[in-house]
DSSP file (Angstrom, degrees, kcal/mol; ACC not computed):
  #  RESIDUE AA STRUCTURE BP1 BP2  ACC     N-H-->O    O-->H-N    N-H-->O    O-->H-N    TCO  KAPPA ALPHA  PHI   PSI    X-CA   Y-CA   Z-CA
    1    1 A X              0   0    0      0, 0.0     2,-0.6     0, 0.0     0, 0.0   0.000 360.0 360.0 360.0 138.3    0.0    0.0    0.0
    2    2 A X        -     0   0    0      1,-0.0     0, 0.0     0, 0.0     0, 0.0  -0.700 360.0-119.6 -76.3 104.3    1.1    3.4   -1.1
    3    3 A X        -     0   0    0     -2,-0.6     2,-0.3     1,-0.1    23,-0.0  -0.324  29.3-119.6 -42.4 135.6    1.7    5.9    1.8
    4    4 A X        -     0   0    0      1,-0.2    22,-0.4    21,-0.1    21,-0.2  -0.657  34.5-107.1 -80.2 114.3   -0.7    9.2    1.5
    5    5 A X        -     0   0    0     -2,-0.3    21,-1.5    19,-0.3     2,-0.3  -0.078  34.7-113.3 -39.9 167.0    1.3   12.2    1.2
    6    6 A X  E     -a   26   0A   0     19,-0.2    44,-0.4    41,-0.1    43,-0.3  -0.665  35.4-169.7-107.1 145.3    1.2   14.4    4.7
    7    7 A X  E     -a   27   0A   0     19,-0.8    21,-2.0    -2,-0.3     2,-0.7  -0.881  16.3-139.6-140.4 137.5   -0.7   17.8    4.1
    8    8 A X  E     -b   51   0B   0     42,-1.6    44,-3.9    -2,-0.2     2,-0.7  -0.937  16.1-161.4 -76.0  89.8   -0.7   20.9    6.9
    9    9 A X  E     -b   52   0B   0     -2,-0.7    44,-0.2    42,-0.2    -2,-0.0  -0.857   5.7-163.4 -54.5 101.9   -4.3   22.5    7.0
   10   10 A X        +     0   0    0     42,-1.4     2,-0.3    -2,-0.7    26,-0.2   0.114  61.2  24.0 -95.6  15.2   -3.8   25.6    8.5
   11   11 A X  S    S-     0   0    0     41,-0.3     2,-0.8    42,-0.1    19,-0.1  -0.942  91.5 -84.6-168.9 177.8   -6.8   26.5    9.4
   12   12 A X        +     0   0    0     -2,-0.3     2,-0.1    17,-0.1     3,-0.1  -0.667  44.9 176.9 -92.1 107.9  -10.1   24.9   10.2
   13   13 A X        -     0   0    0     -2,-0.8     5,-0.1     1,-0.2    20,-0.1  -0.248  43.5 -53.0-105.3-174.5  -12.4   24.1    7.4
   14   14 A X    >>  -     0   0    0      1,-0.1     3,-2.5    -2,-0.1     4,-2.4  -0.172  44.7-125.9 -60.7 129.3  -15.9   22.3    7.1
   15   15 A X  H 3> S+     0   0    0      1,-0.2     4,-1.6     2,-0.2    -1,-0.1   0.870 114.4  57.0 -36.2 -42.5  -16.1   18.7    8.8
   16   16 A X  H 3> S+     0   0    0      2,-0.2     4,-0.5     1,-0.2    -1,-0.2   0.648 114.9  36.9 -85.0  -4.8  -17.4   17.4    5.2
   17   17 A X  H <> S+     0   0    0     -3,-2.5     4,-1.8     2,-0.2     5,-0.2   0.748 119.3  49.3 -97.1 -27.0  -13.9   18.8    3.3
   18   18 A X  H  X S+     0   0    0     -4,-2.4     4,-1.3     1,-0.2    -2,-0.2   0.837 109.5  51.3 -72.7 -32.6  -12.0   17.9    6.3
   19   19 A X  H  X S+     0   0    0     -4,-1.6     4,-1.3    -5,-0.3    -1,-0.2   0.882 112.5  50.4 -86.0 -52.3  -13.7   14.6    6.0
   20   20 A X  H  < S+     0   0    0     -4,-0.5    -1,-0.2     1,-0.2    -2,-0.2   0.673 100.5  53.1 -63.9 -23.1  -12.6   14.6    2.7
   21   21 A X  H >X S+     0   0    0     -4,-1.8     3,-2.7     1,-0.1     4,-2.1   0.717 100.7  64.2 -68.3 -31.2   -8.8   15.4    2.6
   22   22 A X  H 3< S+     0   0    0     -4,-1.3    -2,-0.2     1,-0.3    -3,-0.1   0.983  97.6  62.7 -83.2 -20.7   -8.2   12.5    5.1
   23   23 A X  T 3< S+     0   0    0     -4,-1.3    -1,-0.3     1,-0.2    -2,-0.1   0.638 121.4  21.2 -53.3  -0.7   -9.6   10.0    2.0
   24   24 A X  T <4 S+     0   0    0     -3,-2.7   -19,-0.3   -20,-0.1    -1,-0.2   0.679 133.1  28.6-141.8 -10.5   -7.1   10.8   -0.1
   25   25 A X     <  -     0   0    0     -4,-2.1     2,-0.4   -21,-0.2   -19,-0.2  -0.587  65.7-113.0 -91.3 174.3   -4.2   12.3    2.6
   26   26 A X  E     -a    6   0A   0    -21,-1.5   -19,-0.8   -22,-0.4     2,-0.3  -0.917  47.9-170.5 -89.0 151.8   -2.7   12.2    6.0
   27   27 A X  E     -a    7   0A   0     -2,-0.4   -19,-0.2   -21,-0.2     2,-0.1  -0.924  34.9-151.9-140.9 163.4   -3.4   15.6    7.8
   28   28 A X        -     0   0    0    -21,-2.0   -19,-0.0    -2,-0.3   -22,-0.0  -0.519  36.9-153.0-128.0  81.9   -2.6   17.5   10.6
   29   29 A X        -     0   0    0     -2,-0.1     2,-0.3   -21,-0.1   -19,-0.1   0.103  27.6-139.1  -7.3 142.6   -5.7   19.9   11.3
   30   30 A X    >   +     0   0    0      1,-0.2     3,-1.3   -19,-0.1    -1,-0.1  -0.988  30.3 169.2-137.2  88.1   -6.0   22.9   12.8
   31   31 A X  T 3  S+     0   0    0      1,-0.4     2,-0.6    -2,-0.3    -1,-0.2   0.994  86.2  55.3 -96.6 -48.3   -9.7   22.0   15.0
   32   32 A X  T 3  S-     0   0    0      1,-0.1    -1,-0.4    -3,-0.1     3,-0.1   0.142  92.4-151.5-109.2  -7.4   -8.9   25.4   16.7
   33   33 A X    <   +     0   0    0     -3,-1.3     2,-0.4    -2,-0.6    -1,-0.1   0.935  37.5 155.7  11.0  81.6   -8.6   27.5   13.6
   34   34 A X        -     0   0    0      0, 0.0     2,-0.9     0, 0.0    -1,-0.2  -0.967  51.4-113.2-124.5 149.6   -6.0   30.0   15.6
   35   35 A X        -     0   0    0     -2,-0.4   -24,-0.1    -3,-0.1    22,-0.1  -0.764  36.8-118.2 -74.6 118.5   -3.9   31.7   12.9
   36   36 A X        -     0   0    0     -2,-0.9     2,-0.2   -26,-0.2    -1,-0.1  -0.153  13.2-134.4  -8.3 118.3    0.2   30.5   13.0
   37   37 A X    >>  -     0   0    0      1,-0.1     4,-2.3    20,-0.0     3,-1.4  -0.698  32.6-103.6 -89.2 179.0    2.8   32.5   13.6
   38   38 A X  H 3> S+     0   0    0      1,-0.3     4,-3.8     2,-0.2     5,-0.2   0.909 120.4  56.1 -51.4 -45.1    5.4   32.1   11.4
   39   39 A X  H 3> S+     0   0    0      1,-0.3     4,-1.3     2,-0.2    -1,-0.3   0.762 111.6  49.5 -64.2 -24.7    7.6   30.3   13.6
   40   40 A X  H <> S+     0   0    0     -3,-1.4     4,-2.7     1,-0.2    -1,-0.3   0.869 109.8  45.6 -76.9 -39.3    4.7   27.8   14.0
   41   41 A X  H  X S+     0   0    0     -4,-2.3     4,-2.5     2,-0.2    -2,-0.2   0.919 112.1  53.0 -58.0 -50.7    3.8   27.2   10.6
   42   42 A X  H  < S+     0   0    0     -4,-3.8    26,-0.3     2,-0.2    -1,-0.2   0.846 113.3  41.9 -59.9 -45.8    7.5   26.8    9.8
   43   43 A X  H >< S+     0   0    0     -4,-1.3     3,-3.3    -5,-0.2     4,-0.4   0.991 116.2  56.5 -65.5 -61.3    8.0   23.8   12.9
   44   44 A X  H >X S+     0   0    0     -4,-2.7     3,-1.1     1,-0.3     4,-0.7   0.907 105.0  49.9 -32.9 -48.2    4.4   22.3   11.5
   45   45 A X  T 3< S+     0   0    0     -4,-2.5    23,-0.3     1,-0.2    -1,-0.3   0.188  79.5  96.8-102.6  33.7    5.7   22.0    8.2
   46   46 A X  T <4 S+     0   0    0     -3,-3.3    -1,-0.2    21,-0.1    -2,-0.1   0.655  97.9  33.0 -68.7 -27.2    9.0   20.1    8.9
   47   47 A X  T <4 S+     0   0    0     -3,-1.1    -2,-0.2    -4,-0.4   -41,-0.1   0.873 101.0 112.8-108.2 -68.5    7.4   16.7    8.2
   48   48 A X     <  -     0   0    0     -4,-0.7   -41,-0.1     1,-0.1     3,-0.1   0.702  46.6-167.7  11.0 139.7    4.9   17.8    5.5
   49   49 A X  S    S+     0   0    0      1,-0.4    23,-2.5   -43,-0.3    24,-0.4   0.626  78.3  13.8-131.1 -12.0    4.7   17.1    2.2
   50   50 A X        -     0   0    0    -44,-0.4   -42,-1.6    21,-0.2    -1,-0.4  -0.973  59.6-146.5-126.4 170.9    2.1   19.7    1.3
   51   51 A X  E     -bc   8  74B   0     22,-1.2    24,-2.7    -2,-0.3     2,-0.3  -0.990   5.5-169.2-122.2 160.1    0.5   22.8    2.9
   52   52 A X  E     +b    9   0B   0    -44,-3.9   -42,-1.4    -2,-0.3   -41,-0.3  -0.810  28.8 156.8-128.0  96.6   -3.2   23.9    2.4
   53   53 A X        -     0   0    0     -2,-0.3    24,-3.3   -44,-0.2     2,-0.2  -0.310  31.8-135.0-100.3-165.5   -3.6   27.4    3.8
   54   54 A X    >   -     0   0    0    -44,-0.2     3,-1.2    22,-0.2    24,-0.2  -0.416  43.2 -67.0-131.7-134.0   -5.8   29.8    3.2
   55   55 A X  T 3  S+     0   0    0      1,-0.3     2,-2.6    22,-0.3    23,-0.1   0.997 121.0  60.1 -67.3 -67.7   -5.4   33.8    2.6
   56   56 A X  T 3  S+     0   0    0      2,-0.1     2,-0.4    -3,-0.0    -1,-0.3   0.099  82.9  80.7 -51.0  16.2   -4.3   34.6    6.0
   57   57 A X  S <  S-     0   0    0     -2,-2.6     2,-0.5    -3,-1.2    26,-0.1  -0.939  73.7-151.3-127.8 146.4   -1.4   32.7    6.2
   58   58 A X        -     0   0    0     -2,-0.4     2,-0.5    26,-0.0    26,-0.2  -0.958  13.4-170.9-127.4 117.9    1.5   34.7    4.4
   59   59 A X  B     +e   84   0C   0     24,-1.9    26,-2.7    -2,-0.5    30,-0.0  -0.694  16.6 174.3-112.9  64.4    4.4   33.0    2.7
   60   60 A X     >  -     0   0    0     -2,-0.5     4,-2.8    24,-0.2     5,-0.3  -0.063  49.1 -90.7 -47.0 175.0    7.0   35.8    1.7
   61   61 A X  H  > S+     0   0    0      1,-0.2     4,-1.0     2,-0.2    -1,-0.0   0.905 125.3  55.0 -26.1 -71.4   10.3   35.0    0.3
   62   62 A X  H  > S+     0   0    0      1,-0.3     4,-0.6     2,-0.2     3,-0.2   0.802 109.8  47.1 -73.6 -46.0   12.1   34.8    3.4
   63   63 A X  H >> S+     0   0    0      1,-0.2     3,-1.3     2,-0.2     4,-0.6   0.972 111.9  48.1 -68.3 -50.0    9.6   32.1    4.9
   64   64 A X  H 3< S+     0   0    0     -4,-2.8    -1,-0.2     1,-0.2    -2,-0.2   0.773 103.7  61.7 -65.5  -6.4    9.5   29.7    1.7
   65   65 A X  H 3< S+     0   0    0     -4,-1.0    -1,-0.2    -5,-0.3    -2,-0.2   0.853 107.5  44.7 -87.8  -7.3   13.3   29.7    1.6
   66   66 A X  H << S+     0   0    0     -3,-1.3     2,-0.5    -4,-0.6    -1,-0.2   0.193  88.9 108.0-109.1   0.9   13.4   28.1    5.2
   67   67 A X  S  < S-     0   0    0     -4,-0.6   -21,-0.1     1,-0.1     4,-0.1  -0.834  81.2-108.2 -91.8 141.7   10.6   25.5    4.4
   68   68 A X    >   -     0   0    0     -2,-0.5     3,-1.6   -23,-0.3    -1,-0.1   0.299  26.4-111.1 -69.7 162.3   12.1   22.0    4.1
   69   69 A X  T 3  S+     0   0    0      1,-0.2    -1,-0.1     3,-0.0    -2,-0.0   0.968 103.7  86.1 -51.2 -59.8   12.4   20.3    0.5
   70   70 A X  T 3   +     0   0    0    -24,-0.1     2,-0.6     2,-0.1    -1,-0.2   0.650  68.0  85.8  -5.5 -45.9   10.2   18.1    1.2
   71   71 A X    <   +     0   0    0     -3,-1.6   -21,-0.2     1,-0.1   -22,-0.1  -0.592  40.2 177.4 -82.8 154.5    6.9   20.3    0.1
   72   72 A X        +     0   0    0    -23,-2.5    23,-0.6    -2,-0.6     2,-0.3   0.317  59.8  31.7-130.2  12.0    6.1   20.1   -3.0
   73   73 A X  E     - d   0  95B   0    -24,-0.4   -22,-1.2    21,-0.2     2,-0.3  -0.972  42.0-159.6-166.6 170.6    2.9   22.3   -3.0
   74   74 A X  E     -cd  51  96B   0     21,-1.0    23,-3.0    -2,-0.3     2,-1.2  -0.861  30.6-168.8-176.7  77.0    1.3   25.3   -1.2
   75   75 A X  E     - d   0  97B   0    -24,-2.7    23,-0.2    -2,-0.3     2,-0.2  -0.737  12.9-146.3 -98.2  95.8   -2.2   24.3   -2.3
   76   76 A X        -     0   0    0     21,-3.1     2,-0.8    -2,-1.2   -22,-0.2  -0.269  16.6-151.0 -81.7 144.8   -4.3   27.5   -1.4
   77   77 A X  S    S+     0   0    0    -24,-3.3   -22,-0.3    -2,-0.2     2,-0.2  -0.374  71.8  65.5-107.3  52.3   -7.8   27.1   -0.2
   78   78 A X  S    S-     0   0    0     -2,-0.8    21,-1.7     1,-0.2    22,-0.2  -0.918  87.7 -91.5 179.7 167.6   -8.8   31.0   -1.8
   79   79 A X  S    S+     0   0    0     -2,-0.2    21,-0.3    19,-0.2    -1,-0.2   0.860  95.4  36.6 -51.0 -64.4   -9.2   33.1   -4.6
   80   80 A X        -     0   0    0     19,-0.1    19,-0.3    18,-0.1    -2,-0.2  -0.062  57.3-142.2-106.6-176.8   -5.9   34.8   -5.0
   81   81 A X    >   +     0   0    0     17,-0.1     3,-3.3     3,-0.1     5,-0.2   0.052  67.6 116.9-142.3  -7.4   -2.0   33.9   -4.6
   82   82 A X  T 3   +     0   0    0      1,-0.3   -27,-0.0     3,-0.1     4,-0.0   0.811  65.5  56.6 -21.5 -51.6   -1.3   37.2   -3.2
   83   83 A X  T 3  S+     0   0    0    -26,-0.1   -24,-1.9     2,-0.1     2,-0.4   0.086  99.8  74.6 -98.3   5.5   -0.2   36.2   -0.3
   84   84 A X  B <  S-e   59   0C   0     -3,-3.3     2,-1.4   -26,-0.2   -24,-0.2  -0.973  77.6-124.5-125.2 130.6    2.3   34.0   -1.7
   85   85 A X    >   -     0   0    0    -26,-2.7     3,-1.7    -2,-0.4     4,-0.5  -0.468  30.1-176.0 -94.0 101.3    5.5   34.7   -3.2
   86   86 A X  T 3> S+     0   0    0     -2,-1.4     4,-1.0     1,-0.3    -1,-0.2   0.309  78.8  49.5 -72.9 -20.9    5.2   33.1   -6.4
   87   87 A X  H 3> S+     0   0    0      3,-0.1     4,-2.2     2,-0.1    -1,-0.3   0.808 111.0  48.1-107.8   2.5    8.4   33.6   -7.8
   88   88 A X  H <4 S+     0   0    0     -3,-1.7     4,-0.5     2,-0.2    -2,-0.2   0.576 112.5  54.7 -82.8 -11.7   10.7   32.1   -4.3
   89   89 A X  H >>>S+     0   0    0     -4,-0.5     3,-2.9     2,-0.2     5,-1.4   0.881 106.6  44.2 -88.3 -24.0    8.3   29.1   -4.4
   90   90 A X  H ><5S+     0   0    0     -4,-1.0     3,-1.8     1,-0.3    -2,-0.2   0.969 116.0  53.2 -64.0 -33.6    9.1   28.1   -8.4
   91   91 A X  T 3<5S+     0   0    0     -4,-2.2    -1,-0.3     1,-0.3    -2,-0.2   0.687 112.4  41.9 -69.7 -11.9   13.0   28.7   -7.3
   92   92 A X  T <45S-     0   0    0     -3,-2.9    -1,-0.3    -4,-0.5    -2,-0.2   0.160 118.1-125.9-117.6  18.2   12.3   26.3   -4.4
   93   93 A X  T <<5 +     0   0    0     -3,-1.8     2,-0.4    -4,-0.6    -3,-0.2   0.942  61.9 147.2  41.0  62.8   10.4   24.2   -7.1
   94   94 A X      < -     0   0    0     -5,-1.4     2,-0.6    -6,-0.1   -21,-0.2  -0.910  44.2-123.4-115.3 145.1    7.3   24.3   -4.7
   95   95 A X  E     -d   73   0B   0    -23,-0.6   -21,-1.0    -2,-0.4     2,-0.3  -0.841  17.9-158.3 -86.1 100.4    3.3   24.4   -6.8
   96   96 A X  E     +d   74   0B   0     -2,-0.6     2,-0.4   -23,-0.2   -21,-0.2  -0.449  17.1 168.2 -86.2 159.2    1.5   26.7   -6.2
   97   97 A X  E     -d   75   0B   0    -23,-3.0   -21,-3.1    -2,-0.3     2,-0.3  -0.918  11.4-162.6-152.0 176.2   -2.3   26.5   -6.8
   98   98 A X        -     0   0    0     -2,-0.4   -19,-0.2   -23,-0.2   -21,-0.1  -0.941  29.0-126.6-149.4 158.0   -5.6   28.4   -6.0
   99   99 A X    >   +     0   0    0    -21,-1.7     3,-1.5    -2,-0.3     2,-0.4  -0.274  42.5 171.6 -94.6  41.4   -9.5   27.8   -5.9
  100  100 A X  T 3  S+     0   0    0      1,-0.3     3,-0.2   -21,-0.3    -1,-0.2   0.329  72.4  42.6 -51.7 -17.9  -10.1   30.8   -8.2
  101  101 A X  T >  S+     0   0    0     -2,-0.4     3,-0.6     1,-0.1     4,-0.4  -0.141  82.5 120.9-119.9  15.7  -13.7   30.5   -8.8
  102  102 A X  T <  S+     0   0    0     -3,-1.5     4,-0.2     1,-0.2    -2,-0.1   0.635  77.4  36.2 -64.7 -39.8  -14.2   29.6   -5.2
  103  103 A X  T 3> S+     0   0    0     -3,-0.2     4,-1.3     2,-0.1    -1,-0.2   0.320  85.8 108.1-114.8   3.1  -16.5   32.3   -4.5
  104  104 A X  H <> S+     0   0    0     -3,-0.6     4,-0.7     2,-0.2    -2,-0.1   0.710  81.2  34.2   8.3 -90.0  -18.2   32.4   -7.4
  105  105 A X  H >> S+     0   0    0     -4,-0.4     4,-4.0     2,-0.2     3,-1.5   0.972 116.3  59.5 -69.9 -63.0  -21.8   31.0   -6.8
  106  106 A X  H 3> S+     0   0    0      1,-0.3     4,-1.1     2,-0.2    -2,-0.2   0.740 114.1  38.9 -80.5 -33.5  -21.5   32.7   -3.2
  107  107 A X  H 3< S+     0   0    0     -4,-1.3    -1,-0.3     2,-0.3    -2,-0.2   0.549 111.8  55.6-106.2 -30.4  -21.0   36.3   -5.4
  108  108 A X  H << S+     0   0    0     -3,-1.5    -2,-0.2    -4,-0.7    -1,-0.2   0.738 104.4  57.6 -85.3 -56.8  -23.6   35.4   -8.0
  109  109 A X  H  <        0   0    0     -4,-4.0    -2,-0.3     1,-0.2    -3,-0.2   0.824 360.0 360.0 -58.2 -29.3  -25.9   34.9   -5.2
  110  110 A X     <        0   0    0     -4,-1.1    -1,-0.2     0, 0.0    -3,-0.1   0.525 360.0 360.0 -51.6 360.0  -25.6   38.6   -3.7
């Protein structure tokens, strides 16, 4: 049997998505949704092999050049990539990705 990649949820999302990452990952949840400081995010994601934050979590340069080799994605759970610096994760050959249509429907509805 294939071992499930490790993913870091950084913050606390709906029981029925949460419910759904662990079918296809291992995860380390965040039931408390409390925002990271850096220093926490950084220790969390020593073992990791992805992270799934969302907006609030901020990945300058300086913080993706100190995250291990090991990730290989920074799979954001929101619209934008602002909040990431897109061109220190391709030098650290990390993927980034985004829900862009995410809010969509919710925006459609207003």
């Amino acid at each position: 049997m294939t071992k499930k990649p490790l993913v870091l949820v950084t913050r606390k999302l709906p029981d029925s998505v949460e419910a759904r990452l662990s079918e296809h990952f291992e995860t380390i949840l965040n039931p408390d949704d409390r925002l990271y400081s850096r220093d926490e995010l950084l220790q969390l994601a020593e073992k990791v092999d992805a992270i799934l934050p969302c907006h609030t979590e901020k990945f300058p340069a300086e913080t993706i050049a100190l995250l291990p080799d090991r990730i290989k994605a920074i799979a954001n759970y929101s619209v934008g990539v602002d909040h990431v610096d897109l061109n220190a994760a391709r030098e650290k050959q990390i993927i980034v990705t985004n829900t862009p249509d995410v809010l969509s429907d919710a925006t459609a509805e207003i």
